[in-house]
C-alpha positions as CSV (number, residue, x, y, z in Angstrom):
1,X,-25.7,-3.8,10.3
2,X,-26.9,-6.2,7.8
3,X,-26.1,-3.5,5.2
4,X,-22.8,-2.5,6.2
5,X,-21.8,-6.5,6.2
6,X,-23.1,-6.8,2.6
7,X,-21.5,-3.7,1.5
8,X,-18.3,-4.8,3.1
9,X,-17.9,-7.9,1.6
10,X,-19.1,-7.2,-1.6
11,X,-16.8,-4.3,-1.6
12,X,-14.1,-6.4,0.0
13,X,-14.8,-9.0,-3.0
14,X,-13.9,-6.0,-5.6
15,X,-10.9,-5.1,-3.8
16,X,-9.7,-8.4,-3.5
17,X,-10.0,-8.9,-8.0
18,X,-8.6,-6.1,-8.4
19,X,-11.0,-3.2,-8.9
20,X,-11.3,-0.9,-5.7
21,X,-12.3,2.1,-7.9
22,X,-16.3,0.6,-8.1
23,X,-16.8,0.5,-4.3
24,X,-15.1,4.2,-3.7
25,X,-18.0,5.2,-6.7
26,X,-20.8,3.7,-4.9
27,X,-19.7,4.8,-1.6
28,X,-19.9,8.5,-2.5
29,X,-23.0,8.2,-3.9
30,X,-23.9,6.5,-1.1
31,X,-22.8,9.7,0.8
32,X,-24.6,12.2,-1.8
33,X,-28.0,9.9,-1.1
34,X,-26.9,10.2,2.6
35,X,-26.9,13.7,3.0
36,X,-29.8,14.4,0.3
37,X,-32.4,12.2,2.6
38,X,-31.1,14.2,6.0
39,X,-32.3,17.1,4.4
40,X,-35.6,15.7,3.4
41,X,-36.4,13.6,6.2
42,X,-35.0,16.0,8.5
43,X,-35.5,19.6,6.8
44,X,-37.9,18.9,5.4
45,X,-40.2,16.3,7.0
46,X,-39.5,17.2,10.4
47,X,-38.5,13.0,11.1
48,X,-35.5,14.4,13.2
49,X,-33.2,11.2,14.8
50,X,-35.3,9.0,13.3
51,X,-34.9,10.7,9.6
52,X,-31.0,10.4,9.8
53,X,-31.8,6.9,10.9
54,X,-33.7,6.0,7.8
55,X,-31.4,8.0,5.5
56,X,-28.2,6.2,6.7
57,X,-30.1,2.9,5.8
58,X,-31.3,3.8,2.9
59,X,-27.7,5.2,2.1
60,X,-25.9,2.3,2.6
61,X,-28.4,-0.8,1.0
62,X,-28.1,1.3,-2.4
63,X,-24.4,1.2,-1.9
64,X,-24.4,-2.7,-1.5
65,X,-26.8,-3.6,-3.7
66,X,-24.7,-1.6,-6.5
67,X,-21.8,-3.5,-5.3
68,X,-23.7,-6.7,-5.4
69,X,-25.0,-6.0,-8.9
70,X,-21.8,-5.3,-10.5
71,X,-20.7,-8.1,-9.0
72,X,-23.3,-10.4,-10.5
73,X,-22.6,-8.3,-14.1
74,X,-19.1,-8.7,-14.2
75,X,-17.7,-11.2,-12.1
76,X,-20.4,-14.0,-12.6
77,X,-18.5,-17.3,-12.5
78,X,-17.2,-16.1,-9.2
79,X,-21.1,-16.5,-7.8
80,X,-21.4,-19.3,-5.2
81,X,-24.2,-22.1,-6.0
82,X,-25.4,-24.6,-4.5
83,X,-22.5,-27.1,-3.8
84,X,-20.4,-23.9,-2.6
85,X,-23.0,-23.9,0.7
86,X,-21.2,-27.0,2.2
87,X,-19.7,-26.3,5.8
88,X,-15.8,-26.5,5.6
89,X,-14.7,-26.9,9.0
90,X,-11.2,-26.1,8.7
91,X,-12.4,-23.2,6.3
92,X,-14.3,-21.7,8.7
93,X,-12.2,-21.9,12.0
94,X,-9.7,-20.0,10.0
95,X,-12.1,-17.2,9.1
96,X,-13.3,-17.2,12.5
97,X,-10.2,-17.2,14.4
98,X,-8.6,-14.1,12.0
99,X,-11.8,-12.5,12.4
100,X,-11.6,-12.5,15.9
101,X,-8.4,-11.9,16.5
102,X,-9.0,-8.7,14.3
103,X,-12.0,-7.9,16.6
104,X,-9.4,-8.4,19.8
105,X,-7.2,-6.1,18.1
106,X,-9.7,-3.3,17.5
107,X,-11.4,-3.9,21.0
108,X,-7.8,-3.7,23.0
109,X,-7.1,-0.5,21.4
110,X,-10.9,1.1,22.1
111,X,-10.5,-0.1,25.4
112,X,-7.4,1.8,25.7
113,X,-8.6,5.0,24.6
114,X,-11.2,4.7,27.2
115,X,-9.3,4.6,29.7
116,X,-6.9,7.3,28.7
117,X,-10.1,9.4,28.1
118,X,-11.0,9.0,31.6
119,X,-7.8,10.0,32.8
120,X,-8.1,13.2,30.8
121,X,-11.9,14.1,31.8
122,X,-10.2,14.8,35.4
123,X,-7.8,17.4,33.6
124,X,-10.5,20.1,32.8
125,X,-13.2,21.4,30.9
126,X,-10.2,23.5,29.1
127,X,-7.7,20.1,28.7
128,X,-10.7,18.3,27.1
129,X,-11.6,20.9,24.7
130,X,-8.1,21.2,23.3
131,X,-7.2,17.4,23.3
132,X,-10.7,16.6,21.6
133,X,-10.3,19.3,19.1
134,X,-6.7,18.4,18.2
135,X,-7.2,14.7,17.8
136,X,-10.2,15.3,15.5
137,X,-7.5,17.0,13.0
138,X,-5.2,14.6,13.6
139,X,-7.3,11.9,12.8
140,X,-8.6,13.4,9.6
141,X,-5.0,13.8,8.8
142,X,-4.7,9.5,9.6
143,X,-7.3,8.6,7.4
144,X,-4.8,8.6,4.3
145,X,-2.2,6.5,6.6
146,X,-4.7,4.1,7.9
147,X,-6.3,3.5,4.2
148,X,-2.8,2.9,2.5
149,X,-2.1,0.0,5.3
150,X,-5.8,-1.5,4.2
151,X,-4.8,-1.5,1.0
152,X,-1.6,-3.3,1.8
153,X,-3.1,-6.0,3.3
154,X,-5.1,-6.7,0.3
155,X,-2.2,-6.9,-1.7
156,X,0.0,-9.1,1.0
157,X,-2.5,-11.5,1.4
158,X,-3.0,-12.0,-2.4
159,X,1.2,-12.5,-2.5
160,X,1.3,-14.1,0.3
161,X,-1.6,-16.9,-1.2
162,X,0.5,-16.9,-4.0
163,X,3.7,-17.9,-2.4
164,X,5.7,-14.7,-4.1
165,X,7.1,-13.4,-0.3
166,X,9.5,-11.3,-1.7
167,X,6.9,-9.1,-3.3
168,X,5.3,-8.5,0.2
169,X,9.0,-7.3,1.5
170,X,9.4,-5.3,-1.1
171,X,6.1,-3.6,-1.2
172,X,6.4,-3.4,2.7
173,X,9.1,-1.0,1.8
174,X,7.8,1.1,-0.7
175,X,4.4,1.2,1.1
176,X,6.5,2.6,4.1
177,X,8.2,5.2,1.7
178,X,4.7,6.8,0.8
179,X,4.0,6.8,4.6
180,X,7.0,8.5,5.4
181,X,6.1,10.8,2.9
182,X,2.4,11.6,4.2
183,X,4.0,11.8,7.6
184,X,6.0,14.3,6.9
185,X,3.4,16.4,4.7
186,X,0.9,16.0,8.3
187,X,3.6,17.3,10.5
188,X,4.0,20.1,8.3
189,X,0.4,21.4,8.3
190,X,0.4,20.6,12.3
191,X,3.3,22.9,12.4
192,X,2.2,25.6,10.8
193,X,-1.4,25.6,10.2
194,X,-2.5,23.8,13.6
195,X,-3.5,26.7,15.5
196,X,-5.3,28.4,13.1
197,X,-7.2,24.9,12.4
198,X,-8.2,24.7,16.0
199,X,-9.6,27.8,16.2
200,X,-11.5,27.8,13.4
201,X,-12.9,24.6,13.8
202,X,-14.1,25.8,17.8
203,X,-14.8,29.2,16.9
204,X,-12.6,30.0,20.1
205,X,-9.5,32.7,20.7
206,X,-9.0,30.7,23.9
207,X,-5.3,31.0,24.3
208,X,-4.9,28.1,26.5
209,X,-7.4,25.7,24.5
210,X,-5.6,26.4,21.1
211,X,-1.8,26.3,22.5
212,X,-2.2,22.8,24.2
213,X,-4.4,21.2,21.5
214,X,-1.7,22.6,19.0
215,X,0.7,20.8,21.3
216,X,-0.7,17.7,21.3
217,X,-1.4,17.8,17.5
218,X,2.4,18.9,16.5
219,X,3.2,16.1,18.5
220,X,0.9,13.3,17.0
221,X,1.8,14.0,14.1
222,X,5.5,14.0,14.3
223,X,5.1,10.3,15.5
224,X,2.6,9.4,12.7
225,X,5.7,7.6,11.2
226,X,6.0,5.3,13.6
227,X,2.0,4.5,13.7
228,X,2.3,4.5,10.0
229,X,4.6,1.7,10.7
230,X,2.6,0.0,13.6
231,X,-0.5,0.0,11.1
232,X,1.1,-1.6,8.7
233,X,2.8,-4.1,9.8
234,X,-0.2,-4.9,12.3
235,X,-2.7,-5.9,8.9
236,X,0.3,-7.1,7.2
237,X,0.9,-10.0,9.8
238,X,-2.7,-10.6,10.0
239,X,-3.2,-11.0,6.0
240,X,-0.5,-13.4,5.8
241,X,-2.6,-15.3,9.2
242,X,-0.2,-14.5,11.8
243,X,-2.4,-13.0,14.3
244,X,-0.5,-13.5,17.6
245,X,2.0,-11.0,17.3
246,X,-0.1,-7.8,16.7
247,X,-2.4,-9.1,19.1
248,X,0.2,-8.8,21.7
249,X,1.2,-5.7,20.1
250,X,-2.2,-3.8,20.9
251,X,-2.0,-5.4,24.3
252,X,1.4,-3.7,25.2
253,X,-0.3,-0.9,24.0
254,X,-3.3,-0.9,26.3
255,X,-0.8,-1.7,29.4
256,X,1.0,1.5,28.6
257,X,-2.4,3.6,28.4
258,X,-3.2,1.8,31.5
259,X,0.1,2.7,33.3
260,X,-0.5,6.7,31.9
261,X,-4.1,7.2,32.9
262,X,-2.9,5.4,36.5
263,X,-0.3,6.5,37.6
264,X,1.4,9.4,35.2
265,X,-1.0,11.5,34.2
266,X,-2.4,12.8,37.5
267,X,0.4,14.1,38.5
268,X,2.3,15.2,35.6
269,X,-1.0,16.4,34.0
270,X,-1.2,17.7,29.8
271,X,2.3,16.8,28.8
272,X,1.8,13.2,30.6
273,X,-1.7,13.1,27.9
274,X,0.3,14.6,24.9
275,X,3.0,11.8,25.0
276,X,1.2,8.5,25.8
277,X,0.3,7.7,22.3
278,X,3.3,8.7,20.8
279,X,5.6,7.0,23.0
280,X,2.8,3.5,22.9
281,X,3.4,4.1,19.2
282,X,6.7,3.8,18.8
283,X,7.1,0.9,21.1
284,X,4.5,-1.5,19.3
285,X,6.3,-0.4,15.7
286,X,9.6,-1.8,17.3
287,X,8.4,-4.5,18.8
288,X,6.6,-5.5,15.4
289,X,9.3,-4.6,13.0
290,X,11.8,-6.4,15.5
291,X,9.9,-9.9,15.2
292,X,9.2,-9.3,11.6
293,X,12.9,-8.8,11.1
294,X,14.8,-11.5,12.8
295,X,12.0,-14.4,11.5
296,X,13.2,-12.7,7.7
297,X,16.4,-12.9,8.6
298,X,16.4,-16.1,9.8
299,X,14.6,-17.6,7.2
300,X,12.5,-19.4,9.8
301,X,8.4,-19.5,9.1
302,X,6.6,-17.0,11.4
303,X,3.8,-19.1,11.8
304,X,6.1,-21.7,13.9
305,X,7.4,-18.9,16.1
306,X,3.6,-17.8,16.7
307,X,2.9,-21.5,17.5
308,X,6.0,-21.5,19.8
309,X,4.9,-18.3,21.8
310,X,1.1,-20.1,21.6
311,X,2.8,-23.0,23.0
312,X,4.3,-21.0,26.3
313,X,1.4,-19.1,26.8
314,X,-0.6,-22.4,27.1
């Protein structure tokens, strides 16, 4: 843990001046070292759990350290010293409270899954099969999605810091074009590659397993628009320190997961499973792009209404 926070935030650091192309280096050499001391430590050395342990790490100190270095090389006056080490109150309830209202975020949505996994593991040894092995394509498929909305909120907060708003509308927008466009390229290769995916992937000819985890995948990815959309906006709010709103957001999420593995999904079974997401999806996106839009339209600060709807939940 202590080398995953210093390679965060030193990569974060890089991000945040500019330069993301130095931590993606050192993370895939991190990787290369990664898999290179598996295969000694395991292979070869016969360290087995323990081996992968050590070579994960190893793995990731030499990618923070590298960060840290070029860091120190490059971006020197930027170093704290000693006067920097004073306790800012106000400083660090803000970093606290947007950390943890991240961390809510995050936890309301794994809790979520949880509980719609539990609601599938009663469907079947069959069910589980094709739902696991569909949603491990799909999310390979997110990764670009979710890594584009990262990178927005770097650039939002920096505007947003700046005071330039109209450049976080506008690159809202654009961002949401390239989305649309990777959403539309996932759906494609769901459409017409997904089966084959799914079977090789299990090494299975199982025609139920690879025609409802094809299901579920076509599916996913036709609403990876909307959660293109819900991801977005969800770190865009929080980089400009709004963090009510996509709180609430992953909470109407969990209820609807809740309501599914409840009450839906025993007795309408697979299809119930297939369209949970989706449909939790497309509700948060609205709900998000709804508040976002009438505060822009309004001209009114979205930090008062978040105070406001702090207010009446107090």
């Amino acid at each position: 843990m202590i080398a995953t926070i210093a390679y965060n935030m030193c990569a974060g650091f890089l991000q945040a001046v500019g330069n993301s192309r130095i931590p993606l280096y050192f993370l895939i050499v991190s990787c290369v070292i990664n898999a290179g001391l598996d295969w000694l430590f395991i292979a070869k050395l016969s360290m087995g759990v323990q081996g992968a342990a050590y070579a994960t790490m190893v793995a990731t100190f030499v990618s923070a350290a590298a960060c840290f270095l070029c860091i120190v090389v490059k971006f020197k006056e930027f170093l704290p010293e000693r006067e920097d080490f004073r306790l800012e109150k106000d400083l660090i309830s803000e970093m606290l409270s947007t950390g943890l209202s991240m961390a809510l975020m995050g936890s309301v949505f794994a809790f979520g899954s949880i509980i719609l996994q539990r609601a599938i593991n009663g469907l079947g040894t069959t069910l589980i099969t094709a739902h696991t092995s569909s949603r491990k394509v799909y999310e390979f498929l997110m990764m670009p999605m979710s890594t584009i909305a990262t990178a927005t909120a770097t650039f939002v907060s920096q505007n947003f810091g700046a005071g330039k708003t109209d450049r976080i509308t506008s690159t809202i927008k654009k961002v949401m074009g390239i989305e649309l466009v990777w959403s539309i390229f996932s759906f494609a290769v769901a459409f017409f590659g997904g089966s084959t995916i799914i079977r090789m992937m299990l090494g299975t000819s199982d025609a139920s397993v690879i025609s409802n985890g094809n299901l579920n995948l076509i599916v996913s990815t036709l609403m990876f628009f909307p959660l293109a959309v819900l991801l977005v906006m969800r770190v865009s709010m929080q980089s400009m320190g709004y963090k009510v709103f996509p709180v609430i957001s992953s909470s109407i999420e969990l209820v609807i997961k809740i309501i599914a593995a409840e009450a839906i999904i025993p007795s309408k079974g697979y299809t119930a499973v297939v369209a949970t997401e989706p449909v939790a999806w497309v509700i948060c996106a609205l709900f998000l792009v709804t508040v976002y839009a009438i505060t822009y339209k309004n001209k009114l600060n979205l930090k008062a209404v978040t105070d406001i709807v702090v207010g009446i939940k107090n």
